[in-house]
C-alpha positions in Angstrom: 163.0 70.0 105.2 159.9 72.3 104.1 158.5 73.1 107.7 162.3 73.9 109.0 162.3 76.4 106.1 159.2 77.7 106.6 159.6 78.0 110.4 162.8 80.0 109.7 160.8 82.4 107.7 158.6 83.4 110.7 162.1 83.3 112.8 160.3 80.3 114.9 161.1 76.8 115.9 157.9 74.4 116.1 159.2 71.1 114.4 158.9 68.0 116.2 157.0 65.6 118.8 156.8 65.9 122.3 154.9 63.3 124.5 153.1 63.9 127.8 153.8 60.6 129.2 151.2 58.6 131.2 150.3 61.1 133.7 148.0 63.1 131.5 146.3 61.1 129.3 143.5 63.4 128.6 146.3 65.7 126.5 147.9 64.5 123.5 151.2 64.7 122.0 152.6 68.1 120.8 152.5 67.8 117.1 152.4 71.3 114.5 149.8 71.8 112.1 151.6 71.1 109.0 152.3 74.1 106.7 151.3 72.8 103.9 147.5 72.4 105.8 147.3 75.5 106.8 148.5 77.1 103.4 145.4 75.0 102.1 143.1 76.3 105.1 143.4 79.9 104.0 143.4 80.2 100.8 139.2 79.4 101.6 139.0 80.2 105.2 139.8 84.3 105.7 139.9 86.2 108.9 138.5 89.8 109.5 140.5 92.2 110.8 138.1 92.9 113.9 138.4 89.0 114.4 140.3 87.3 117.4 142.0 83.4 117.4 142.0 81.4 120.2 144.5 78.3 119.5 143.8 75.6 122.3 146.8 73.4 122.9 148.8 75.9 120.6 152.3 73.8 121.3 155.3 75.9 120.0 152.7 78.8 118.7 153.1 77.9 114.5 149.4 78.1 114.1 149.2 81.5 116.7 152.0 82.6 114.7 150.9 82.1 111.1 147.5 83.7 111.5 148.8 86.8 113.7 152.0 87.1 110.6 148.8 86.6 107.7 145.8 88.5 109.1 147.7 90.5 111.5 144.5 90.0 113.9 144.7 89.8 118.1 145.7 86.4 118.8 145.4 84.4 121.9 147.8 80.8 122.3 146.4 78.9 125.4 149.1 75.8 126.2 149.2 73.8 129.1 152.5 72.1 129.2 155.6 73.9 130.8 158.6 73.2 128.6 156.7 73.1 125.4 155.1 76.6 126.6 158.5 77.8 127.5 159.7 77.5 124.0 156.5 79.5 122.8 157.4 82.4 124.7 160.9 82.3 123.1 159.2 81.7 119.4 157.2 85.3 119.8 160.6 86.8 121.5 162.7 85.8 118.1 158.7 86.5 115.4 158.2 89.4 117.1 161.8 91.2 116.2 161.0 91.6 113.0 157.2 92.4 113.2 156.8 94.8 115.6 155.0 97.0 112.9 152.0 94.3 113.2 150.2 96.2 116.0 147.9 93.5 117.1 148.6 91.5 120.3 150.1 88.3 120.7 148.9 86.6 124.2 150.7 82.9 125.3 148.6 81.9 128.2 150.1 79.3 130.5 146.8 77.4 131.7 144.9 74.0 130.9 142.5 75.0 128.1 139.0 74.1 130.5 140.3 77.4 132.8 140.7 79.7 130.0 138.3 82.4 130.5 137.1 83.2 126.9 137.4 86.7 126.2 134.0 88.2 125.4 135.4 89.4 121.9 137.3 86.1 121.2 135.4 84.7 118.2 137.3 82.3 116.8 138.5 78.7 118.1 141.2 76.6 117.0 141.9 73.1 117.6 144.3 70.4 116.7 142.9 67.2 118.4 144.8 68.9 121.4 143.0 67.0 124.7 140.1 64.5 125.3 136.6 64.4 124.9 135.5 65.3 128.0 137.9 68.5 128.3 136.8 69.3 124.6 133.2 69.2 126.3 134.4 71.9 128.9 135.8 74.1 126.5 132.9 74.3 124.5 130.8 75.0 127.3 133.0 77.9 128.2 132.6 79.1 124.9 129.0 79.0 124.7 128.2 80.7 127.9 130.4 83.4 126.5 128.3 83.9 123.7 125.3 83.8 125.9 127.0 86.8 127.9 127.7 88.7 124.6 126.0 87.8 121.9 128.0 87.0 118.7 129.0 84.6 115.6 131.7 82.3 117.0 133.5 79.4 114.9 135.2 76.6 115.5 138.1 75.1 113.3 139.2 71.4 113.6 141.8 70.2 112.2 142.0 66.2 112.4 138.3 66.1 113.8 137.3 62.6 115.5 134.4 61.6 114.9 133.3 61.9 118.7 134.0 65.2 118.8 131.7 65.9 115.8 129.3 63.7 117.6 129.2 65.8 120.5 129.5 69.2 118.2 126.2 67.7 116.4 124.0 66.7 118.8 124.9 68.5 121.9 125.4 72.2 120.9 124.2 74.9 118.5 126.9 74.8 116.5 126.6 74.1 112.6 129.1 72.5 110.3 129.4 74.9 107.7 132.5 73.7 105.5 135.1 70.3 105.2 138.5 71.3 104.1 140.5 68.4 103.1 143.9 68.9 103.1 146.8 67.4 100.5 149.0 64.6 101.0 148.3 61.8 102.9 147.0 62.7 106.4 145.0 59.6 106.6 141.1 59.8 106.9 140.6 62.8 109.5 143.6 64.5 107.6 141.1 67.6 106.5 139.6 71.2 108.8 136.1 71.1 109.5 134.2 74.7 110.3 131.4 74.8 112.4 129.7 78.1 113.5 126.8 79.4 116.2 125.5 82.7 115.5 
C-alpha cells in the first residue's frame, strides 16, 4: 500500500482509523491526510522558512511531519486524544533519528485544540475536519485575538472544508479565501484544500 510506503520513508506509522466513541462527539475520527493530497497541496502551496504550522487535531503527526521533513520550518502538532497522541510522540522519536540535521523544532502538544495558546509567531493553521463547529469557532477566535496582539498575515488551510465552516470563515471573520486546491482521485465533493488568509 502507497501511504505504508510512504510512512516508512519518514520512519513513521499514521495509517489507519480510530474512533472516539460517543462520548466526544464534537471530535471526529482520526483519519491521515492522504499523501497523495498533500503531494498535490505543495506543489502550489509553499512555506517560508521564517513560517510556523500549527496542525489542529494532528492524529499520528503525518501532516506535522511532512511539512517539518519538506520545509524544514518550526512546527507545532496540537492533539487531543491520549493513545492516538501517544503514538505521535513515538512517530517523532523513530523521524527524528534520522533528521536531527533539520534544526527546526518539532512540538506535540497534548491539549484540546480551543486551550492551545497560539504562539504569537504561529502563522499558519492546518485543519483536517478535526472537531465541530462550535470548537472550530473557538479556535478561530484564539487565532484572531493573536493577530490583534501581534499584528501579522495568518492563513488557514482546510482540507475537506464543510460548507458551515466556510459559512462561518465568510461571514463571521476577516479572513479571505484566497485559493481551492482540488485534490486527485475520488475524495467525494469536499475532497480538495481551501486557503483563506487575514493580513
Amino acid at each position: 500500500m502507497a501511504e505504508r510506503k510512504l510512512d516508512r520513508t519518514l520512519q513513521i506509522r499514521t495509517v489507519g482509523l480510530r474512533e472516539w466513541g460517543n462520548k466526544a462527539t464534537a471530535y471526529n475520527r482520526y483519519e491521515a491526510t492522504p499523501y497523495s493530497a498533500l503531494d498535490k497541496l505543495f506543489q502550489v502551496y509553499k512555506f517560508e522558512e521564517d513560517d510556523r504550522l500549527v496542525d489542529f487535531g494532528c492524529g499520528r503527526g503525518r501532516v506535522t511531519f511532512y511539512v517539518h521533513n519538506q520545509f524544514k520550518i518550526p512546527v507545532t502538532g496540537v492533539e487531543a486524544h491520549d493513545k492516538t497522541f501517544d503514538e505521535a510522540l513515538k512517530n517523532k522519536r523513530t523521524y527524528r533519528k534520522k533528521r536531527q540535521h533539520i534544526r527546526a523544532p518539532i512540538t506535540l502538544e497534548y491539549a484540546l485544540a480551543e486551550q492551545y495558546e497560539v504562539n504569537e509567531e504561529d502563522n499558519c493553521f492546518y485543519f483536517f475536519n478535526p472537531f465541530s463547529l462550535k470548537i472550530f469557532k473557538s479556535v478561530i477566535g484564539n487565532i484572531l485575538k493573536s493577530v490583534k496582539r501581534n499584528r501579522r498575515t495568518v492563513e488557514l488551510i482546510l482540507y475537506y472544508p464543510l460548507p458551515e465552516f466556510k459559512e462561518f470563515l465568510h461571514l463571521s471573520t476577516p479572513f479571505e479565501m484566497i485559493n481551492k486546491i482540488k485534490v486527485p482521485g475520488d475524495h467525494g465533493k469536499y475532497g480538495k484544500f481551501v486557503i483563506y488568509r487575514v493580513y
